[in-house]
N, C-alpha and C positions, 0 to 999 in steps of 0.2 A: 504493500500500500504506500500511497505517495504521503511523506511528512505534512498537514495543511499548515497554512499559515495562519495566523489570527492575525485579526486588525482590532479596529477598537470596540467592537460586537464582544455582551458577555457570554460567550460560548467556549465549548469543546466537544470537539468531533468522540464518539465511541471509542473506548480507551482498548475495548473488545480489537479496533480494527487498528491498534497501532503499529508500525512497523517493526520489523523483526528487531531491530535493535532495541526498541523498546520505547522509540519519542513516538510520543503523540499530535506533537501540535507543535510551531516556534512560534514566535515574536510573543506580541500583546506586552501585558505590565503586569507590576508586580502589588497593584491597588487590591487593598483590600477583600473586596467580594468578588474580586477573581480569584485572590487565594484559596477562600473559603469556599466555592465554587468547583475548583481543582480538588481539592482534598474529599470534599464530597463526593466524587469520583472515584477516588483512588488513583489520581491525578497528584505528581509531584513537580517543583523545577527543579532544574540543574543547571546554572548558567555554568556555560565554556567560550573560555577565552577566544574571541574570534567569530563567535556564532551568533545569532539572535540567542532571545531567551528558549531556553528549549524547554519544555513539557513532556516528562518521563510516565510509564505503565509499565514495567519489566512482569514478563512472564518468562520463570515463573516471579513468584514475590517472596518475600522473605519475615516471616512476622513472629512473634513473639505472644504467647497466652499471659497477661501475668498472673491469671492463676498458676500457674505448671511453672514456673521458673527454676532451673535446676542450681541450686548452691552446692558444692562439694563441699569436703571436712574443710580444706583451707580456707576456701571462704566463707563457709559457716563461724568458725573461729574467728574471723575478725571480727565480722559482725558483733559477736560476742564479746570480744575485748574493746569495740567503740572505739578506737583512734581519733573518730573523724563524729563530727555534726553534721545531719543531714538537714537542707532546709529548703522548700518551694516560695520558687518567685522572690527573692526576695533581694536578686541582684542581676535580672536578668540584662542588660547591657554587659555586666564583665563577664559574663557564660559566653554571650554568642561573640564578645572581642576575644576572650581566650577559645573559644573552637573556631578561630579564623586563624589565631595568631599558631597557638601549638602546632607542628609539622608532626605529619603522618607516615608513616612508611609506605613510599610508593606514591609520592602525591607531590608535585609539585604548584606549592602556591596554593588556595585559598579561592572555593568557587562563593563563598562570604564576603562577597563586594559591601562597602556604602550601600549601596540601594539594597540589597537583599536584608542586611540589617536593617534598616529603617523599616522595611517591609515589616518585619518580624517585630519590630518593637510596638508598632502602629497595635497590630494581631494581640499581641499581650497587654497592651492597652487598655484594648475590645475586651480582654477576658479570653481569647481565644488561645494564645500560646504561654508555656508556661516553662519554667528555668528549674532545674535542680541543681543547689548549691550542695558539694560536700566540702569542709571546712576542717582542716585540723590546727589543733593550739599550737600557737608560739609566742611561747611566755605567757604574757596577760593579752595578747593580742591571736586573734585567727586569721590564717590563709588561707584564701579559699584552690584547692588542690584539684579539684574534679569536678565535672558536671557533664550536664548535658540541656538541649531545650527541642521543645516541640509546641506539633499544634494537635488539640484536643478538640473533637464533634461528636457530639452524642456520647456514644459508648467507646468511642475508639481518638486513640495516640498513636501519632503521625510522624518519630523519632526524626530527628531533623542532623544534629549533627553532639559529640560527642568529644570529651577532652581528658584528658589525666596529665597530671603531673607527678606523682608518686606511683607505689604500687596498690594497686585493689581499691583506688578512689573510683574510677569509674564505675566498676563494678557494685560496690556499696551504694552507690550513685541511682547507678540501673536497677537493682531488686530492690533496695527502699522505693522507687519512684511505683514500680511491680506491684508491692505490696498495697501501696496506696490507690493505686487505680481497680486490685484486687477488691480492698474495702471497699472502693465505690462502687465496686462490679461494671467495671472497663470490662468489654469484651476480648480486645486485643491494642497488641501495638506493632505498627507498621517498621517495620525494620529497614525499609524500599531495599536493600541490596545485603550478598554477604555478609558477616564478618565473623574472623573467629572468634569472637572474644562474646558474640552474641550466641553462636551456633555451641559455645561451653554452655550460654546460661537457659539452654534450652532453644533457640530459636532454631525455625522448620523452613524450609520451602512449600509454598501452595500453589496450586496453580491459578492462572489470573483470573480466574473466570470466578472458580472456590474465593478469592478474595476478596472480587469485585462484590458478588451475593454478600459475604458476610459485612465491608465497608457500606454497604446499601442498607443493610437491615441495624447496624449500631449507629449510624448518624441519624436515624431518625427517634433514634431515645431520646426522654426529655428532660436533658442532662445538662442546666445551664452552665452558659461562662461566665468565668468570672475567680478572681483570685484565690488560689489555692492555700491550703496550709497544713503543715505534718502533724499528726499524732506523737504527743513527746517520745512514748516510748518508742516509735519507729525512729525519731530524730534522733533520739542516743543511744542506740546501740539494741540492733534484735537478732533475729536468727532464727528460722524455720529450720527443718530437720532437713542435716545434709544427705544428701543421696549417695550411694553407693561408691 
């Protein structure tokens, strides 16, 4: 199928018929109810250096249940020894300026332009995306070591992008965020691609079509936005039974 282009019309062509590589759609903007718009879908961007804005659907997909989240003995034990604080929303500018800035293995550069920030800060704003801060002490003062942010509809989390600066922050990071979308009975979270560090904590491949049905049926839960906040004892320190 041919990539469509968008103009300033709020649409998106069938994510069903996107090309094999997995875009959807290029150009348009990065305005608000077109995000929300996209994600409804099962519609992501990826801007690339060089290209219009592109509009991603990979089949297959990559998601995460946070009920099912697999913690092993070593990361059960952190959890359990608390190093770190975990916190929502409560610094989302330095989340998505350190998941710009940290370098990735295999990544050159930073598809977290200005605009794509801005974008995302507007969305958390709204109430739509939301920041997980993990913090550990130094001294009388905290650093914040690891996070991650996304965008939240209905029942379902739309993983966006991801950072550490120590070890097992991210991860403490990702199953406290689990747990809490667990208690709110979040259907799932959207992984859009890879990674191993997700595929340890459980996450699966489905195929688009298995994804698109379930992103269809949890955004229309009636699951408002709007700022988030941790349960203490998830914020200091838990641990669900490690797996095998």
């Amino acid at each position: 199928m041919a990539i469509a282009i968008l103009g300033n019309e709020l649409r998106f062509p069938d994510p069903v018929r996107a090309h094999h590589s997995g875009v959807v759609a290029a150009g348009g903007d990065l305005r608000p109810d077109r995000l929300l718009l996209a994600y409804s879908q099962g519609i992501f961007p990826w801007p690339a250096e060089g290209y219009p804005l592109l509009w991603h659907c990979p089949d297959p997909r990559f998601v995460v249940d946070p009920k099912f989240v697999r913690v092993n003995r070593t990361l059960a034990k952190a959890l359990r020894k608390h190093p770190f604080t975990v916190t929502l929303d409560q610094d989302f500018a330095a989340v998505i300026a350190a998941c710009a800035r940290v370098p990735r293995p295999g990544q050159d550069g930073t598809w977290i332009t200005p605009e794509v920030a801005a974008a995302y800060t507007a969305l958390h704003q709204m109430g739509f995306a939301h920041s997980v801060e993990v913090w550990r002490a130094v001294g009388e003062h905290r650093r914040l070591v690891g996070g991650l942010y996304g965008v939240a509809l209905g029942g379902a989390f739309f993983g966006e992008s991801m950072f550490s600066l120590v070890d097992n922050a991210s991860k403490v990071g990702f199953t406290t965020l689990c747990a809490h979308l667990a208690r709110r009975e979040f259907d799932l979270v959207d992984a859009q691609v890879h990674t191993p560090l997700l595929e340890s904590l459980g996450g699966q491949f489905v195929p688009r079509a298995q994804f698109l049905t379930a992103v269809a049926a949890s955004v229309r839960r009636p699951i408002a936005p709007g700022p988030w906040a941790l349960e203490l004892e998830l914020a200091r320190g838990w641990a669900p039974a490690a797996c095998p």
